[in-house]
C-alpha positions in Angstrom: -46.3 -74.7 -55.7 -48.6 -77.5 -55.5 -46.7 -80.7 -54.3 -46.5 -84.5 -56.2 -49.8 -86.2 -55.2 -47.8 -89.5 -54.5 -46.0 -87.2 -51.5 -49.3 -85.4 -50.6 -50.8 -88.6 -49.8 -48.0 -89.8 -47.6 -48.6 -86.8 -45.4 -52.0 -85.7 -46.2 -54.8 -87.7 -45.6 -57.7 -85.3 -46.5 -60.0 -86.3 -49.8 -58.2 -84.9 -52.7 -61.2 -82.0 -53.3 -59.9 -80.5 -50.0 -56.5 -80.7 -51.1 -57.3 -78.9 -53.9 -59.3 -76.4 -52.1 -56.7 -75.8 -49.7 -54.0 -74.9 -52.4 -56.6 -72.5 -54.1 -57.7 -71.0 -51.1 -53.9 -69.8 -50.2 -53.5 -68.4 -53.5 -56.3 -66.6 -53.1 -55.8 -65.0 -49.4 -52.1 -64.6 -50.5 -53.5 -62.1 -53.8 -52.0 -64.5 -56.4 -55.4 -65.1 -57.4 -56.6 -61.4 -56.9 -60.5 -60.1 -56.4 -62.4 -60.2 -59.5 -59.7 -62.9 -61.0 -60.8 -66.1 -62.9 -59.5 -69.1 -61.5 -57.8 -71.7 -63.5 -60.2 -74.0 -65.4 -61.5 -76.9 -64.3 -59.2 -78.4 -67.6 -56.0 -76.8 -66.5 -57.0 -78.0 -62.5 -57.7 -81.6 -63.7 -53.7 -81.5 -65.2 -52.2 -79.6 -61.8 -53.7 -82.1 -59.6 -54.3 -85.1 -61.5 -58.0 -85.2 -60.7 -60.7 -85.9 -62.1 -63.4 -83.5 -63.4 -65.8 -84.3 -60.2 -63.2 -83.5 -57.7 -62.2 -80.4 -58.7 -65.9 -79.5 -59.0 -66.0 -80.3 -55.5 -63.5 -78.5 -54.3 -64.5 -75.9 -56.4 -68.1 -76.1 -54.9 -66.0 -76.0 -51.0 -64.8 -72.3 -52.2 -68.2 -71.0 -53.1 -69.6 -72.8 -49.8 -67.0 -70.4 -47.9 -68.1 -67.1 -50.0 -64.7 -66.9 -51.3 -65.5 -67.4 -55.4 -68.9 -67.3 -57.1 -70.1 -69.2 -60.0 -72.5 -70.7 -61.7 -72.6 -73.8 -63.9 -71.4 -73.0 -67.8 -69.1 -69.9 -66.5 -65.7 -69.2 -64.9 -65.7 -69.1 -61.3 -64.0 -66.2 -60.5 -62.6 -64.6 -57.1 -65.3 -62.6 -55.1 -64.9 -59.1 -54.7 -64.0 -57.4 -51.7 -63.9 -60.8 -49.6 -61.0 -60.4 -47.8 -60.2 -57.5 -45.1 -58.0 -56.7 -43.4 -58.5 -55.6 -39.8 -56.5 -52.7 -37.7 -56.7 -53.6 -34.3 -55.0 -50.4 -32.8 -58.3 -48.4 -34.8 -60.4 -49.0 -32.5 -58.4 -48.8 -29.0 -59.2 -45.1 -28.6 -62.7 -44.2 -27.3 -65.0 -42.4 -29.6 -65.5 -38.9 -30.0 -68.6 -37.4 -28.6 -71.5 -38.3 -30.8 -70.0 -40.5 -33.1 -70.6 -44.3 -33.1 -68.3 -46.7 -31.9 -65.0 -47.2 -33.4 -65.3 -50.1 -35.1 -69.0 -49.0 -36.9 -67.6 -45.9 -37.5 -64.2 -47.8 -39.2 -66.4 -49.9 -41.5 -68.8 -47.1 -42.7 -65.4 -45.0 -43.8 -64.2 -48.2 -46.0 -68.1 -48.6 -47.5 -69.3 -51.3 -45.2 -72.6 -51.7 -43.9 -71.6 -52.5 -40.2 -74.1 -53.6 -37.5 -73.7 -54.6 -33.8 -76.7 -56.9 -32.2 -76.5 -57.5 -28.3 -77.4 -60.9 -27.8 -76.8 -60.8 -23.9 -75.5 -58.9 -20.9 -75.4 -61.3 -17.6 -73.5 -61.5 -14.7 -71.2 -64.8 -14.7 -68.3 -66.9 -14.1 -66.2 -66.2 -17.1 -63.5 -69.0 -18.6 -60.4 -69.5 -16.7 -58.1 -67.4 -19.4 -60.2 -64.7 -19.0 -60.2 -64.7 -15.2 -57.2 -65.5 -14.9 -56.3 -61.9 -17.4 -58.6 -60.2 -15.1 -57.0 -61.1 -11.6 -60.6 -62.9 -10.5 -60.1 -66.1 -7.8 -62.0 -69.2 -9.0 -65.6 -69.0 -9.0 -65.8 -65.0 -9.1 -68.0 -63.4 -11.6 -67.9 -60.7 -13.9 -70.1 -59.0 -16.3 -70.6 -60.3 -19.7 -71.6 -58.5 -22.9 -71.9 -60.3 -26.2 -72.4 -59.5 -29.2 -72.6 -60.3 -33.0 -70.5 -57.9 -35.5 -72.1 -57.9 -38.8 -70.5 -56.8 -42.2 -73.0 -56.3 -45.1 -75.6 -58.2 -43.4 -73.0 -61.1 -43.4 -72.3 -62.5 -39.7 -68.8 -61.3 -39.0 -67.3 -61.8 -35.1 -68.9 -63.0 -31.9 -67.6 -60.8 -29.1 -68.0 -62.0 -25.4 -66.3 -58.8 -23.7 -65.8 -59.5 -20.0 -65.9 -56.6 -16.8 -64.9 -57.1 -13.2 -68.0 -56.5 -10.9 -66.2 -53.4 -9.1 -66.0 -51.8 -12.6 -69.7 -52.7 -13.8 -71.9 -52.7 -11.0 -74.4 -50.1 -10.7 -73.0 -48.6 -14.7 -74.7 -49.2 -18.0 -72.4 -51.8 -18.3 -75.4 -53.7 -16.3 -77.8 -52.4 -19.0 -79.2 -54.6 -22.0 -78.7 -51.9 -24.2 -76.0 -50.7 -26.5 -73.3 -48.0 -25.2 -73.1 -44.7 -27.3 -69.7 -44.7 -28.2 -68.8 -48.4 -27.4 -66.8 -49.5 -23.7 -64.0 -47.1 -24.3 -65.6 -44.5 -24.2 -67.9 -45.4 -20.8 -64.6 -46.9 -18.9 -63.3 -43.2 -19.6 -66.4 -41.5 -18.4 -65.9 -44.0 -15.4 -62.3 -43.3 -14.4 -60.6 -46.2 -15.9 -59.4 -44.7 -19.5 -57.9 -47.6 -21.4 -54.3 -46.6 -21.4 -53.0 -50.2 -23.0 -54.0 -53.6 -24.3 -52.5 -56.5 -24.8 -53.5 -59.4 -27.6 -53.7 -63.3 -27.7 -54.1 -64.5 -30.9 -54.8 -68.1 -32.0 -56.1 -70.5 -34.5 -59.2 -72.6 -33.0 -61.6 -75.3 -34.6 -64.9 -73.3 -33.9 -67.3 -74.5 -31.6 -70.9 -75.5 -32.0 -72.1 -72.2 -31.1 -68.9 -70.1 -33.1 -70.4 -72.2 -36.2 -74.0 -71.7 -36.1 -73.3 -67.8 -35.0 -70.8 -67.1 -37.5 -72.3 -69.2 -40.5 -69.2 -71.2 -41.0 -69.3 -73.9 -43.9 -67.1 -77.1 -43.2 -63.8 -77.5 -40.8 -62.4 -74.9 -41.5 -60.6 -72.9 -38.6 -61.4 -69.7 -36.5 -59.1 -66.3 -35.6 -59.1 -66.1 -31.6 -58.2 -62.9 -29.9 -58.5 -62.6 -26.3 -58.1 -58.6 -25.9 -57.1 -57.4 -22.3 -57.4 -53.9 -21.7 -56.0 -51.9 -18.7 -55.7 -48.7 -17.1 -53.9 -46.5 -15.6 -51.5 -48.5 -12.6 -51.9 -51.5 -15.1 -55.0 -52.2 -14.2 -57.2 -54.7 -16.1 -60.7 -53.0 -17.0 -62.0 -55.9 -19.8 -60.9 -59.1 -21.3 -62.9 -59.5 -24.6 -62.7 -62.6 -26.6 -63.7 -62.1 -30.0 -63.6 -64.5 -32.8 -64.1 -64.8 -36.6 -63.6 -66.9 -39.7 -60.0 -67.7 -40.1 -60.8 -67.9 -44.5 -61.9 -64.1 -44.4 -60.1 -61.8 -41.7 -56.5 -61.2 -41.4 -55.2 -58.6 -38.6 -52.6 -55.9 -39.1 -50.6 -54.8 -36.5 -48.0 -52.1 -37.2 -45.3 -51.7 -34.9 -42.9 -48.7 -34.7 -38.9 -49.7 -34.4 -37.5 -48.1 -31.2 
């Protein structure tokens, strides 16, 4: 339902071409406007919104800027294909199985997606106060970092700064600047601390400087936060990982089990 301009404008203060975008971009992440769908021409847009033909091109121009629709002057624009996914968090808790890569590779290869993780940097640091605080370290303590960037057919998908406590890391490949067969899980298992639970924040952010440039993000638009704290047996936490990604492209499923 798009609402009266006249009571947009009280409340909204955006340019209209985001306002448009905005309405088009819901419809599309809600499946009204499916993949592979033409969206409504720039004639019937110019009606909906009472705008003019340069303001629906630009907010027409946002979508393509955020890989959501493709094309090209003279044709319909139309959804992209496959831009949306959907994300199972719970797929990836259990360690791999010997050989295989790690879960979340190994998830994206099974739904067709090329998948690639690049190590950026492994240091020993004083991590943010959430994540200390989810890792029981005093102010000032450090713990290993390991970052990363997640790519998704060659397309930058999630920056991953996972966090270890020193009496976990120390002296393990943890330390190493090189990638872990299997991913964490399965080294925390080998180590004595099989992750038995996590637990997930999840929030909306404006991206930071370096979130923007990492992840390629085009305009304001927001970012999906998830600090993930993992812990094993006796409740004990074994990593806080903060991962984040473009709000416009991810959703995350959880599926819960009445009881």
């Amino acid at each position: 339902m798009t609402v009266p301009r006249t009571d947009a404008e009280a409340f909204d203060r955006r340019p209209l071409h985001e306002r448009i975008a905005a309405d088009l971009r819901d419809e599309i992440m809600g499946g009204d406007l499916a993949p592979g769908a033409g969206l409504p021409s720039t004639v019937q847009l110019k009606a909906r919104f009472d705008a003019s033909s340069a303001t629906v091109q630009k907010a027409l121009q946002l979508l393509k800027d955020e890989g959501l629709v493709v094309g090209r002057a003279g044709a319909a624009v139309t959804v992209r294909e496959h831009r949306q996914r959907t994300l199972r968090p719970a797929a990836y808790m259990a360690p791999a199985r010997a050989g295989d890569p790690y879960r979340w590779l190994a998830e994206a290869q099974r739904n067709g997606v090329r998948a690639r993780s690049t190590l950026l940097e492994v240091a020993e640091i004083v991590p943010p106060a959430d994540v200390r605080a989810a890792l029981g370290l005093d102010d000032g303590s450090t713990a290993v970092l390991r970052r990363q960037l997640l790519t998704l057919d060659d397309e930058p998908a999630e920056l991953v700064a996972a966090y270890y406590p020193l009496g976990i890391a120390q002296g393990t490949p943890l330390m190493d600047r090189r990638r872990i067969q299997g991913g964490s899980p399965v080294l925390l298992a080998e180590l004595g601390f099989p992750p038995r639970m996590s637990v997930d924040h999840v929030s909306a952010r404006v991206p930071t400087q370096e979130q923007r440039a990492s992840l390629a993000l085009p305009g304001n638009l927001p970012v999906l936060r998830t600090l993930r704290v993992v812990y094993s047996d006796d409740e004990r936490p074994i990593e806080a990982t903060v991962m984040v990604k473009a709000g416009h492209l991810y959703e995350l499923r959880y599926e819960f089990t009445p009881g």
